[in-house]
N, C-alpha and C positions, 0 to 999 in steps of 0.2 A: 508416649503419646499424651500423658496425664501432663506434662509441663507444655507442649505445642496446643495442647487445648481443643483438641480439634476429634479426642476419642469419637464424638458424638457424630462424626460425618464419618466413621468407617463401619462398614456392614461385615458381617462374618455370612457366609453364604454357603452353606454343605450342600449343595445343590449342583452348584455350578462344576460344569464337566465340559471340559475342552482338548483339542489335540491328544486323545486317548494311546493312541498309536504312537506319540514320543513324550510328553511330559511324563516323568516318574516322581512325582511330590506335589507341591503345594501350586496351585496357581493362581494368577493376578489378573485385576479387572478393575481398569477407572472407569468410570461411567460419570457425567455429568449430569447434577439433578439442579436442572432448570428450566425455562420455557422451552429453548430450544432441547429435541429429543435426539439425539444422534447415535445411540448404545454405546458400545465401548469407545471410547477415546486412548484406550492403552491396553493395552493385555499382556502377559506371558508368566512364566513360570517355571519349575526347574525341569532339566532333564538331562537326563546323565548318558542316553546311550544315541544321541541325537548324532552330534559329532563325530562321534567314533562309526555309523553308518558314510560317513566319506576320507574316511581314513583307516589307519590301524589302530591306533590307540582310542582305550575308552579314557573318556576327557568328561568331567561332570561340573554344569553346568549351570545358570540362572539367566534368562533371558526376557529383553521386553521390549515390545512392538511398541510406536506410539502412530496412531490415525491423525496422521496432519492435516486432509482433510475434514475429517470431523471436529478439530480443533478450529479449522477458518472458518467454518460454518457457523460455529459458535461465536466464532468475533466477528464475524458478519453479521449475525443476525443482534447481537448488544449493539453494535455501533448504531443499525437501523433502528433498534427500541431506544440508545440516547436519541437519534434523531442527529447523527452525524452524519456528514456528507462523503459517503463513498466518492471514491475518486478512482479513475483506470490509472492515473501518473501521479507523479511527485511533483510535477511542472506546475509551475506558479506562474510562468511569465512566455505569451507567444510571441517571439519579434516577430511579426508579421511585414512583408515586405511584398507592397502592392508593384509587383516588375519583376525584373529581372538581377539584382543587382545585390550579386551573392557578397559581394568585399560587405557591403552595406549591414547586410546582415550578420556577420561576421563580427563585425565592428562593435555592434548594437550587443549582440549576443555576449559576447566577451565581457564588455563593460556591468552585464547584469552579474553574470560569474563571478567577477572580481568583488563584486560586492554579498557573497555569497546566495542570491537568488537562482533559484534552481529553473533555467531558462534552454529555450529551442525556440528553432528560429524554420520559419517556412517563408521561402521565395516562389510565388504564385499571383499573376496576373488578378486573377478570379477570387473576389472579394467573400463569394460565400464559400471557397475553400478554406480561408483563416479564418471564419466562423464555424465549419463541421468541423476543425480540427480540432477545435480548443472543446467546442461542445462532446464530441466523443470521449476527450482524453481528460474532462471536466478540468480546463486550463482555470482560473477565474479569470485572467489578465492578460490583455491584448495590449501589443505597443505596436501600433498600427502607424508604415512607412508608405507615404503613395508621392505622385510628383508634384504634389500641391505644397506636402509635406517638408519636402526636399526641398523646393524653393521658398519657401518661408524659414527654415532651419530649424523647422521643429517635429516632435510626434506627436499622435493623438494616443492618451490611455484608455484603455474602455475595461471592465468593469459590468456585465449586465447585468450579476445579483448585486451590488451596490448601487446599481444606478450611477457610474460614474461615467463621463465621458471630459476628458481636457486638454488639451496643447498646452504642451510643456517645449521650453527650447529644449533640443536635442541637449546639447551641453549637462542641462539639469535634469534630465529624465530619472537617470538612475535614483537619486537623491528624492527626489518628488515621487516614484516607485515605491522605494524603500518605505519614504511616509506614513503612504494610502494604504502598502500592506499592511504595515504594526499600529494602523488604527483601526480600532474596532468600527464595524459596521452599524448601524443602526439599525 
């Protein structure tokens, strides 16, 4: 421990007393000492007559739990103290498609794929359904298809934490996409 550097963050603790009725030795306990309080993040310890209660043979053993939830809690609540932006998706990019016109969509969606943008695509009449979808699933990027869109040969990008809104020909979208991602925002 004296070369990892780190003796000073482990506790000896003669206290602590868990699973009485199977561990027979020493046992374990991570706990995370920061803002967020969650108790053990890991536990376990030896015991030797655990296994052998579902079998015949005694089998001696070391075991340890790890609290995944109390681990996402914790990188929940860091990301909120950096002041990162939680997100429900991985989705970067909504082809939105004002009608019916699923090839459409298909087309559009693929094209972002190919360029590795991680995109989905919703075919919906109803203009504030590709607005709650992307707001729920924290999209940032709309490429928004309607019939006005179609007959001019282009999309509109939107954008509402950057404040972008612009028509791009269809042809260039992806490329003008890719752009506006990997430019920082102001």
């Amino acid at each position: 421990m004296d070369n990892a550097r780190c003796v000073h963050k482990v506790v000896l603790d003669l206290s602590l007393a868990r699973g009485l009725d199977y561990y027979t030795g020493v046992i374990y306990e991570a706990v995370f000492k920061g803002a967020t309080q969650v108790g053990s993040i890991a536990a376990g310890g030896r015991y030797d007559n655990l296994i052998g209660m579902f079998g015949t043979k005694r089998v001696v053993a070391i075991g340890v739990s790890l609290g995944i939830e109390c681990v996402f809690t914790i990188m929940e609540q860091n990301q909120k103290d950096d002041k990162q932006l939680l997100r429900a998706s991985e989705t970067q990019v909504l082809v939105s498609i004002l009608g019916d016109d699923l090839s459409l969509a298909a087309k559009l969606v693929s094209m972002c794929w190919d360029v590795k943008l991680k995109a989905e695509f919703l075919v919906n009449k109803r203009l504030s359904k590709h607005f709650d979808r992307a707001k729920e699933f924290g999209i940032p990027w709309i490429v928004m298809v309607g019939e006005q869109e179609i007959t001019k040969g282009v999309v509109k990008l939107k954008n509402k934490d950057a404040q972008v809104e612009k028509e791009v020909p269809t042809s260039d979208f992806v490329d003008e996409l890719v752009r506006l991602i990997n430019t920082p925002q102001s």
